[in-house]
Structure formats: C-alpha cells, structure tokens
Wavefront OBJ file of the C-alpha trace (Angstrom):
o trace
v 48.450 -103.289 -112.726
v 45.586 -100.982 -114.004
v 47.235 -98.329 -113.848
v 50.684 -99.246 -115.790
v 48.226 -101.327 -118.496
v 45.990 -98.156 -118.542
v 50.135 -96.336 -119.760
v 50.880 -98.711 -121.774
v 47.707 -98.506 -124.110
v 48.054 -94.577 -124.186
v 51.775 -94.912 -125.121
v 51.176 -97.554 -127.860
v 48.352 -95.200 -129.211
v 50.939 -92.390 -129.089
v 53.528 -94.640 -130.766
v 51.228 -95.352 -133.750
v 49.797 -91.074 -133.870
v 46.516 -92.482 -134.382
v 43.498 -90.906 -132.019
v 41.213 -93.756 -131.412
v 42.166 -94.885 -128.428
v 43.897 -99.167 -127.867
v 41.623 -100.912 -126.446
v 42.880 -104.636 -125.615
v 46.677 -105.335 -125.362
v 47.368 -109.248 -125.220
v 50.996 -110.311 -124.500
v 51.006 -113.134 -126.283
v 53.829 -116.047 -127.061
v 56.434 -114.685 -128.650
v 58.213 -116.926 -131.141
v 57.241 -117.984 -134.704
v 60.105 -119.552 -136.153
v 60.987 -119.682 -139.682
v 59.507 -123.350 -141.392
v 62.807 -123.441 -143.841
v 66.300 -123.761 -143.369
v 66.594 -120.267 -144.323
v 63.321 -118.968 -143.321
v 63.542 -116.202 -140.902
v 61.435 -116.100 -137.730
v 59.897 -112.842 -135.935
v 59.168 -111.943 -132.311
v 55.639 -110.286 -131.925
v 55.535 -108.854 -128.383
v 52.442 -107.746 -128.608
v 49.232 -107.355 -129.956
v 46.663 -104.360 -129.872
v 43.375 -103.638 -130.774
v 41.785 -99.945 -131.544
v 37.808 -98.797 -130.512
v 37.687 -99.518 -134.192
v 38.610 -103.254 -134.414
v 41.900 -102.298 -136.326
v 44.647 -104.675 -135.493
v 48.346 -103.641 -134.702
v 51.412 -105.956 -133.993
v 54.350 -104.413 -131.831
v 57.966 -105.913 -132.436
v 60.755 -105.376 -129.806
v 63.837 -106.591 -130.817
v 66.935 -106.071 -128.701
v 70.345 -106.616 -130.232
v 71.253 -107.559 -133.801
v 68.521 -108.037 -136.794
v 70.212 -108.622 -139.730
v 67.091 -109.112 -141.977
v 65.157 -106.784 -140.595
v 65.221 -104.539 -143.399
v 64.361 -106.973 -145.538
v 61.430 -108.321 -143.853
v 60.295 -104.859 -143.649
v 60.262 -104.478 -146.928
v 58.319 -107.670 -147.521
v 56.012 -106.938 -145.492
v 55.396 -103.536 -147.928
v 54.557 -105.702 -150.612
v 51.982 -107.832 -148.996
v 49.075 -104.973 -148.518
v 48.745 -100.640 -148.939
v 47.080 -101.167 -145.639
v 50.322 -101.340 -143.878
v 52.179 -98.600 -141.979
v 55.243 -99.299 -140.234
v 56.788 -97.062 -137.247
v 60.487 -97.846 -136.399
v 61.740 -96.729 -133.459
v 65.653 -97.061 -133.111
v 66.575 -96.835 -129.247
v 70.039 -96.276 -129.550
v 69.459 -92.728 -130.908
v 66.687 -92.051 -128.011
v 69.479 -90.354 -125.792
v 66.817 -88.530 -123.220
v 67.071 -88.898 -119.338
v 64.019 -89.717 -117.166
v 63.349 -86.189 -116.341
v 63.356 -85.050 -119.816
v 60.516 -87.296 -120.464
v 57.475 -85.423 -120.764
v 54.915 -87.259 -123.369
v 53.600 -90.836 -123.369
v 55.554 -91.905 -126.567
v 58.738 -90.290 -124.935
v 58.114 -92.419 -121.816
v 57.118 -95.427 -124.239
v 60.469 -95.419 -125.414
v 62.766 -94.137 -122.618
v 60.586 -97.483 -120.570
v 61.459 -99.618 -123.995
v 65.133 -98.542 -123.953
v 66.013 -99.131 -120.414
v 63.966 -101.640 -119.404
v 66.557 -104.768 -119.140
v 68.487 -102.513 -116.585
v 65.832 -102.882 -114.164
v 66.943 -104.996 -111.068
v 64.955 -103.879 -108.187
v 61.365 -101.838 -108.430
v 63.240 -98.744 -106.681
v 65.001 -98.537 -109.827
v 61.637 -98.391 -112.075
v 60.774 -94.443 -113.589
v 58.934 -92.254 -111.368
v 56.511 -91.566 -114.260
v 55.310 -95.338 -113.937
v 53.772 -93.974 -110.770
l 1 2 3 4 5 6 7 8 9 10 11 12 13 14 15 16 17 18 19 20 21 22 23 24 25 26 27 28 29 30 31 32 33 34 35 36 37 38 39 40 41 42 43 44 45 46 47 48 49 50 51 52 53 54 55 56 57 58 59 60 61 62 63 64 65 66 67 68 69 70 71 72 73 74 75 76 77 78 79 80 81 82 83 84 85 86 87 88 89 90 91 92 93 94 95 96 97 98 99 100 101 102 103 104 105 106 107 108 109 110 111 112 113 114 115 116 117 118 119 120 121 122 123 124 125 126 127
C-alpha cells in the first residue's frame, strides 16, 4: 500500500507540473450535493497537500457532465489563485506499454481503472 500511495503522490505532482513534491493524499467522502433545486453538486475524489501547505482538489468524473464547463468557469471567477488541469480520457488512446512517465501512467490507471476485475488484470507498472 506504500508503495502504490508513494505512485500516486508522484503522479498527482506530475499531473499538476509543479516540483514540490504531495505530501498527504486523503480520500475523502465524495458527494456535496447542490442545496437548490437547481444547484449543481461536485464529486471531490481527492484531496492533496504540497511540502508547501498548498492545497489541491482532484475531480474524477466518469460519464456525462453537462455543467462542467460552467462550473469551471465559476470557479475562474472566484480567485487568480486558481489553475485548473483537465484531463479528457477519451482522447488518452496509449497502451500499457507505451506508458513511460508518471502522469502517462496517472492517466492510462485513471482511464482504465473500472475494467479491473481481478488483480492479474492490474498494470505491471503498479508493481
């Protein structure tokens, strides 16, 4: 468990191109649903922590997000001292092999993932 946690903090710092290093990752509960009838709700998957104390949220969503765009774009108007990375998986079209850096494994682990049945199946790179 080290030793995938010790991954997954290198990946997320690759994700984000920043070189201080993730310290803390907390999976925390996922849900916060919208208070309003049409108040939209988010899922944060995680949250991270830098040697520095700066805080990062990672969202995963799988399927449809119709307001994403828009919640991106209130989210701009909130604070300058917010930088967004989107990742879109469908267009990630490398193999397992053909994964050779952490953010390339981040997202080849992010993209397949729910295929996963049996731990035979898992990436040889989680090794």
């Amino acid at each position: 468990m080290k030793r995938i946690h010790f991954y997954l903090r290198r990946a997320l710092q690759a994700l984000i191109k920043s070189d201080i290093p993730i310290k803390e990752v907390k999976f925390d509960k996922n849900t916060f649903e919208g208070i309003t009838q049409d108040g939209r709700s988010g899922i944060f998957d995680l949250a991270c922590t830098d040697e520095n104390e700066n805080h990062f949220i990672v969202e995963m969503q799988y399927g449809d997000a119709p307001s994403f765009i828009q919640r991106m774009k209130f989210y701009a108007l909130i604070d300058h001292q917010m930088t967004f990375v989107t990742v879109e998986l469908d267009k990630f079209t490398l193999q397992e092999l053909d994964c050779q850096t952490d953010l390339q494994k981040l997202i080849y682990t992010m993209r397949t993932l729910h295929t996963f049945t049996q731990p035979t199946q898992f990436p040889k790179f989680w090794d």
